[in-house]
C-alpha positions in Angstrom: 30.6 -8.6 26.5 30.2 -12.2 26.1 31.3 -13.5 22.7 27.0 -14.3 21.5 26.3 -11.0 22.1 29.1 -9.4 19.6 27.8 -12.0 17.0 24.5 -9.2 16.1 27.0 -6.3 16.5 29.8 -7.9 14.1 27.1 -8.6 11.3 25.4 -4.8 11.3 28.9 -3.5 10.9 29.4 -6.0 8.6 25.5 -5.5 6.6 26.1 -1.3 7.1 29.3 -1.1 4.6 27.1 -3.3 1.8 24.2 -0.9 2.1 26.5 2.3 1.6 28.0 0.8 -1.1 24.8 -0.2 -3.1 23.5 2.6 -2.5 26.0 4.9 -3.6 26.9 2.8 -6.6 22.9 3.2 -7.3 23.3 7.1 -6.8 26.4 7.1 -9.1 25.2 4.8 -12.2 21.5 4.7 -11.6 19.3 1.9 -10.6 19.2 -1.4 -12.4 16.2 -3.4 -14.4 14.9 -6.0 -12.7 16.3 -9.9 -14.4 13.2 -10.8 -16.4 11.5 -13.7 -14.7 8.1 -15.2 -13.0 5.9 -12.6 -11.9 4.3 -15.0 -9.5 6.5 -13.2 -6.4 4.4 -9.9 -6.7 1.6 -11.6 -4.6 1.8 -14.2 -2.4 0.6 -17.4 -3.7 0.1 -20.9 -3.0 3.2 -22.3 -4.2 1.7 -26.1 -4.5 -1.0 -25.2 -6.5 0.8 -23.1 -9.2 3.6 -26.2 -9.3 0.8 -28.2 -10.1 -0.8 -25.9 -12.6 2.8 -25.5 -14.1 3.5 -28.9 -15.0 0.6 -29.8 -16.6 1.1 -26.7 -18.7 5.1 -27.6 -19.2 4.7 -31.1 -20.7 5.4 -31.4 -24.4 2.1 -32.1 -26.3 3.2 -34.1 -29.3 2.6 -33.3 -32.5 -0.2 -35.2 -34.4 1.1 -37.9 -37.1 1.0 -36.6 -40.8 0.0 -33.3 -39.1 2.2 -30.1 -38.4 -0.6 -28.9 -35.4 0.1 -30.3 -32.3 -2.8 -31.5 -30.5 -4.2 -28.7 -28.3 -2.4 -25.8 -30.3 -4.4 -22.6 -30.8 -6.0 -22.3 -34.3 -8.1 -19.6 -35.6 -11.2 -21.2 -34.4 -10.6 -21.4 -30.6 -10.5 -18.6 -28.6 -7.5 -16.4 -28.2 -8.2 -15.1 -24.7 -6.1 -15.8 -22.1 -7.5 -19.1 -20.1 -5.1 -21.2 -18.7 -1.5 -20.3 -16.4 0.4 -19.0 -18.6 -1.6 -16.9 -20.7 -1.1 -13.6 -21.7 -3.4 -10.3 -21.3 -3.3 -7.1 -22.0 -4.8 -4.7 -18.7 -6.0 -1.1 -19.6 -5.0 1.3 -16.4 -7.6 4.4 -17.0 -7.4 6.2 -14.0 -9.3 10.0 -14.1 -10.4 10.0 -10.5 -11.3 13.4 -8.2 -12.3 14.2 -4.9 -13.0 17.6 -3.2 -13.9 17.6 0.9 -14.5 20.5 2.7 -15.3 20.4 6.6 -15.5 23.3 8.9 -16.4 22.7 12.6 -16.6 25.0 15.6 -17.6 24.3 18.9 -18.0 26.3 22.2 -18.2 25.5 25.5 -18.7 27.2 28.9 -19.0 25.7 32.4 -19.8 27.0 36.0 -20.1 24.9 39.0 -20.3 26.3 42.9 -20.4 23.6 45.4 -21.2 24.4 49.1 -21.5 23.1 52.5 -24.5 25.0 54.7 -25.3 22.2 57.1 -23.3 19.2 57.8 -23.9 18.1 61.6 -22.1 21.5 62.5 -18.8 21.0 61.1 -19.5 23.8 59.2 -18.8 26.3 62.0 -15.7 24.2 63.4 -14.3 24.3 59.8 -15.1 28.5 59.8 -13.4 28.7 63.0 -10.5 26.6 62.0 -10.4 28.2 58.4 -11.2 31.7 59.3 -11.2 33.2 55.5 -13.4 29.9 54.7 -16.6 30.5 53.1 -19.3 27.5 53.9 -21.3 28.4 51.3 -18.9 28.5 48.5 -16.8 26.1 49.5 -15.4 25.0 46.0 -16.2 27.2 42.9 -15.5 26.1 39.4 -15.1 27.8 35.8 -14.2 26.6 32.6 -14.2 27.9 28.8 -13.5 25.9 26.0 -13.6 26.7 22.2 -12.2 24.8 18.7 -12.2 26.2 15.6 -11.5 23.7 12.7 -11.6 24.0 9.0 -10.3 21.6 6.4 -9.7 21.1 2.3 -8.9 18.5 0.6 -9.3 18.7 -3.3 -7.5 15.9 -5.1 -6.9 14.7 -9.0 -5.3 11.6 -10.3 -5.0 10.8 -14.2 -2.9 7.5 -15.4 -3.2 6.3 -18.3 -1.2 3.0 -18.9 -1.4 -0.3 -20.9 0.5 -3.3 -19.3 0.9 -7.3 -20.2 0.3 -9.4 -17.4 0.3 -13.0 -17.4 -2.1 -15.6 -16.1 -0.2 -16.8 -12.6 -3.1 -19.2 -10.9 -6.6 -20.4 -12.0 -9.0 -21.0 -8.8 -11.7 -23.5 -8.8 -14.5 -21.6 -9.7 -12.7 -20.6 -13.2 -11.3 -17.0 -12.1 -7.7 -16.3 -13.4 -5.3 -14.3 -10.4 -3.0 -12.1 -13.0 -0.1 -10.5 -12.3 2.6 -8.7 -14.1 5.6 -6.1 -13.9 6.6 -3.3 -16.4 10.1 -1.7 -16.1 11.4 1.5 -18.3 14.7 3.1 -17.8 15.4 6.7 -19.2 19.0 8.4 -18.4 19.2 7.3 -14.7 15.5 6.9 -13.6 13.6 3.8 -13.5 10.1 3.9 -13.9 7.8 0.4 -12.5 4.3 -0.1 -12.8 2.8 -3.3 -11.5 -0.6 -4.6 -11.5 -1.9 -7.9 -9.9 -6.0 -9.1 -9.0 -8.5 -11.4 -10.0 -10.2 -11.4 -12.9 -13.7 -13.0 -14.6 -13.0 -15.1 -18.0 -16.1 -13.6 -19.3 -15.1 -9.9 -18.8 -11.7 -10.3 -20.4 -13.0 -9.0 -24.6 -12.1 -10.9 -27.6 -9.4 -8.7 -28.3 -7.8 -10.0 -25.0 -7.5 -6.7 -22.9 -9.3 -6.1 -19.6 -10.3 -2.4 -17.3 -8.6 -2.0 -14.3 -12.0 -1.1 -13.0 -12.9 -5.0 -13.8 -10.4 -6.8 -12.0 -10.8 -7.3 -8.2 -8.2 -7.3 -5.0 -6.4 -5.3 -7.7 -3.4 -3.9 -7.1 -1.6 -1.2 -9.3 1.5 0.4 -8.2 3.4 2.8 -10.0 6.2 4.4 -8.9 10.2 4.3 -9.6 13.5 5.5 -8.4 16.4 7.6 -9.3 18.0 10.9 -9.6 14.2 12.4 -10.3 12.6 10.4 -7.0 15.6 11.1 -4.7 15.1 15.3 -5.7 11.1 15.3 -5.0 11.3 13.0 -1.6 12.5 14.4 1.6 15.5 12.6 3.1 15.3 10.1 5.6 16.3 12.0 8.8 13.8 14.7 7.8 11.1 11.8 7.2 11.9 10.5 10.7 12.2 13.8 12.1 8.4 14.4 10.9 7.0 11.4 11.8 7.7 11.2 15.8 7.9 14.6 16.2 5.7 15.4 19.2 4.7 18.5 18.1 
């Protein structure tokens, strides 16, 4: 084996050690919190425009002369809603969603075909005499039966109710605000995460500076976790596998 093709070998034996070991060190002492930091990373933005945004937003504004307001700070006469990158909001997750399907279907199907050859330039009678058991006029004869039976069910319910902070990531040119943000909480050794990111109008955020989940678009809510909780109600990963490719 030439010495370039040990190089990918060397680094998955290499890679496979570090897994095992972060995993099992997660298995033995839990999984961590995330470092508190930008939220920006749980959707893909444009990282030239938010660089922009968050410079003009990071220079100092200077406070006014015989004044302690700075110029631009928030008062009690300017609107507290979120507005600029930044900005924080508060988003109401009120999930209490059903659905119940029920399809049965049943079909049935029944063929018969006889094909023959009676006349054909008197072949017919060399083929007899060549094919003594052969039958001219039933030269070919067909048969088929076919039936399917399906029914299915589906009955589902989903209820969340959650409250998360997200913060104003991006303002687009037609005034829309593209929020994100991340909510972590720990308990023994499982990790709970709830993240939400969309757009959102200006005018539908209320004056108490909380937003619906139903009122933000492209959104995207994920809650889920991991730990000792997760790991006991999800199969294991050969039986995942196994259950996917199965053929049958």
């Amino acid at each position: 084996m030439r010495p370039l093709a040990r190089l990918p070998l060397i680094a998955l034996a290499a890679i496979l050690p570090l897994a095992a070991c972060a995993s099992a060190n997660e298995a033995l002492k839990g999984p961590k919190l995330t470092p508190v930091g930008d939220p920006t990373p749980l959707v893909a933005e444009q990282p030239s425009v938010l660089s922009a945004y968050r410079a003009h937003d990071e220079n100092p504004r200077p406070a006014s002369a015989n004044s302690i307001w700075r110029a631009g700070a928030r008062t009690f006469f300017n609107d507290q809603r979120a507005a600029r990158v930044g900005d924080i909001l508060t988003v109401l997750i009120t999930i209490d969603d059903s659905a119940q399907v029920q399809n049965d279907t049943s079909r049935e199907r029944k063929t018969a075909n006889t094909m023959g050859m009676t006349n054909f330039f008197g072949l017919e009678t060399v083929l007899k005499a060549a094919l003594p058991g052969m039958t001219p006029s039933s030269m070919v004869n067909t048969n088929g039966d076919s039936a399917l039976t399906g029914t299915g069910t589906i009955n589902r319910a989903e209820k969340i109710n959650l409250t998360i902070a997200a913060v104003v990531t991006k303002v687009m040119p037609n005034g829309n605000l593209v929020i994100q943000g991340r909510q972590e909480v720990k308990t023994n050794n499982d990790l709970r995460e709830l993240t939400v990111g969309g757009i959102v109008r200006p005018e539908d955020i209320s004056s108490s500076n909380t937003i619906n989940h139903t009122q933000i678009a492209e959104a995207r809510i994920n809650y889920g976790g991991k730990g000792d909780m997760m790991r006991s109600n999800t199969a294991p990963g050969g039986q995942a596998l196994l259950e996917t490719f199965e053929p049958f």
